[in-house]
N, C-alpha and C positions, 0 to 999 in steps of 0.2 A: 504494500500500500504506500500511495505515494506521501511522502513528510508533510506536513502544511507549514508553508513559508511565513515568515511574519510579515506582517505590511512593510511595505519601504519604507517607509514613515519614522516607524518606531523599528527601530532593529534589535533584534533579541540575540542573545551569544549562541555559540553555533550548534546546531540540535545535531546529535546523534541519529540513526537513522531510526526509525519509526520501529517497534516490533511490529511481527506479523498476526495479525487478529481475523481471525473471520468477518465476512460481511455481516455488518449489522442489519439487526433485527427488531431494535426495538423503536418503540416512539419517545422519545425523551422531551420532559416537559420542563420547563425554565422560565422565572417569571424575568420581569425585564430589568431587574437589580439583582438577582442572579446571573444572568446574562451578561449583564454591565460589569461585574463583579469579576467575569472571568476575562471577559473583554479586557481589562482595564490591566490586570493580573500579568496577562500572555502577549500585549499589546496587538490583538488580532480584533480584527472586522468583522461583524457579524458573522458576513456568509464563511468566511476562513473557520472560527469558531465551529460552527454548524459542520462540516468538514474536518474540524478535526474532533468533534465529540464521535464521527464515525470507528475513532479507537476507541473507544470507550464501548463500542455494539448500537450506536443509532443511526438508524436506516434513516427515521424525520427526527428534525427539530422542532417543536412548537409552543406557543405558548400558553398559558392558563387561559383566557379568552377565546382560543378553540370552540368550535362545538362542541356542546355536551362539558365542556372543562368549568373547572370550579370558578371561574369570575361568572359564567355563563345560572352555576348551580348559586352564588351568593346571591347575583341580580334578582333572579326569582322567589330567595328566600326573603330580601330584602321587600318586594313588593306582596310578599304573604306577613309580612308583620305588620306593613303599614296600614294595610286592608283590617286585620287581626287585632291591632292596639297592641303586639308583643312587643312594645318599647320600654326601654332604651335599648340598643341590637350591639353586644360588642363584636366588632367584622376584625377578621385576622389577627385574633390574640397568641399570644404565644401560648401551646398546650401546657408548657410548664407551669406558666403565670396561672395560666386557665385553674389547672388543678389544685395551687397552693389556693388561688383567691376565694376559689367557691368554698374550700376549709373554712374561710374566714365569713361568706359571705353565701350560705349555701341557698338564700332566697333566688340569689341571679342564677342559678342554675338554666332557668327559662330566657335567658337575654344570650346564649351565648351560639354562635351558628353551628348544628349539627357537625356529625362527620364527614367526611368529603363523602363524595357519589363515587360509587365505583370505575376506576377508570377503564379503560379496554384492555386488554392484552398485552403482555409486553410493553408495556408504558413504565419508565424512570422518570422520576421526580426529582429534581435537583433543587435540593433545600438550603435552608442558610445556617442549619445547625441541631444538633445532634436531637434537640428535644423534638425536631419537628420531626426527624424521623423515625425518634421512635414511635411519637402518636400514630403515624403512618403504619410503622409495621404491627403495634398492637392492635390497628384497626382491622388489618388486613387485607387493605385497598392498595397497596401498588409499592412495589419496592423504591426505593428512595436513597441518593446520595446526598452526600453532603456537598455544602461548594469548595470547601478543603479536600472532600474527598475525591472529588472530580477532578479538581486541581491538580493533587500528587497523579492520579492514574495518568495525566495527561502527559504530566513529565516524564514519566515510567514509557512512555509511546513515545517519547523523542521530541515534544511541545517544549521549548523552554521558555521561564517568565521573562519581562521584563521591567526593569525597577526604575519606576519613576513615570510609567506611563500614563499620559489622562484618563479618564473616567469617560465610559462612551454615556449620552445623554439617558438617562431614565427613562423621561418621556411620562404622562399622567402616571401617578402614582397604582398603588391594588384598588384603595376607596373611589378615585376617582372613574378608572374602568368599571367595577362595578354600576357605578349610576349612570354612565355612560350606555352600557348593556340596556338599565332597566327601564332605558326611554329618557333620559334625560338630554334636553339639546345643546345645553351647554356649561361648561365646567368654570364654575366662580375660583378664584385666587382661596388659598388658606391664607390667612392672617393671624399674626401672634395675638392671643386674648389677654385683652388689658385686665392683670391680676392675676393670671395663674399661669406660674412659671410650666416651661414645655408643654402649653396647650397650642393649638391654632384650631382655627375654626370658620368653616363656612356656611353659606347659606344654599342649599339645592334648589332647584324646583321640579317637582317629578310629579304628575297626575293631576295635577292642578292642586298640589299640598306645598308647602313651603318646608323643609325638611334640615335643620340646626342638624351640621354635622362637627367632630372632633377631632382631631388625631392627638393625640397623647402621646407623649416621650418619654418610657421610664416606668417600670412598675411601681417604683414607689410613690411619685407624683401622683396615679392613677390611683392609689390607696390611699393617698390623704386626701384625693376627690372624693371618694366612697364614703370614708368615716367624717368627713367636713358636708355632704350634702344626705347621705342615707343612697343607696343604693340606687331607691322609686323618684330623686328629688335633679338626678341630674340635669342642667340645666342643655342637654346636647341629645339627643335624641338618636344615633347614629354614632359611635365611638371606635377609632380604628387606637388598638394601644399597640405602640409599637415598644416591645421590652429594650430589645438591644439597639445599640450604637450602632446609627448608621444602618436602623431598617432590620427587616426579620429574614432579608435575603441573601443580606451580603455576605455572608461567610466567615 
């Protein structure tokens, strides 16, 4: 199999040749700060990326936004609660957080999004970190890497990184594609919330409702939100907690 070259752009120190792998077979899924993450890592271009996860055994690359994939299965879940009154929705928590906070908070049990939906066959998940995969493998819905673990395999196949290269663009964030999906026509700016450190917050419109959303930065911020307002009192209707630095993607 042929090496994948790094962009001219960014030049990476010199790869060894590639081992030899079978063609792939699987469909590998990657959100778009996972992507960026490896992007930015290996100094490669998307399509090179996508080409060289084929060491790895991926026949496609795609993203969660797919058919049938989970921003497609949040949208829907999203516009069943608004219908439903299950407010407040916390969207892409980390399972970790998930499972210590409901210890403390075990009323929200009902705010928190299901399991993911079954993926297809041979589908890999490239996560941003060991907790998300394990929730994944005690689920039993789809084997899952890590983006460290992607990472090393990659070098193992002859990828080498390179230090100090940009960041490829993110592009709308998970919350934003979600309401994107669920009919929403257009994506308002997040803005820092005056008085509480690592909030922002915007305003949606989806179905003719007005929709206060959050992103949170930090599991502990989001835990003096809960014990400082009561769990039923949040003033945000829509809550993305992001635990880790730098996103629940990046690796």
């Amino acid at each position: 199999m042929t090496r994948i070259q790094p962009s001219p752009v960014l030049r990476a120190c010199k790869s060894r040749p590639a081992q030899r792998r079978p063609s792939g077979t699987a469909v590998f899924v990657l959100t778009r700060q996972a992507r960026s993450a490896l992007c930015e890592r290996f100094g490669l271009e998307d399509g090179q990326l996508d080409r060289a996860l084929g060491l790895l055994g991926a026949s496609r690359v795609e993203g969660p936004d797919a058919p049938d994939g989970p921003i497609e299965a949040d949208a829907a879940e999203l516009l069943a609660r608004l219908d439903e009154g299950r407010l407040p929705w916390f969207l892409h928590a980390c399972p970790r957080w998930r499972r210590d906070v409901l210890r403390r908070f075990p009323q929200l049990a009902g705010y928190f999004s299901p399991a993911p939906p079954a993926p297809y066959a041979a589908r890999v998940a490239v996560v941003g970190c060991e907790a998300q995969k394990a929730f994944l493998a005690r689920e039993g819905r789809t084997e899952a890497l890590t983006v460290r673990e992607a990472a090393l395999r990659l070098m193992r196949g002859g990828v080498r990184p390179v230090r100090g290269a940009p960041c490829a663009p993110g592009g709308p964030g998970w919350l934003e594609r979600v309401f994107l999906r669920a009919g929403c026509s257009s994506l308002p700016p997040f803005v820092p919330e005056r008085g509480f450190a690592g909030v922002e917050t915007a305003c949606f419109s989806l179905a003719g409702r007005e929709i206060r959303a959050a992103r949170v930065r930090g599991a502990v911020q989001m835990e003096r939100l809960l014990r400082a307002f009561g769990p039923h009192m949040l003033p945000w209707q829509v809550i993305e907690v992001l635990v880790c630095a730098g996103g629940c993607d990046r690796g």
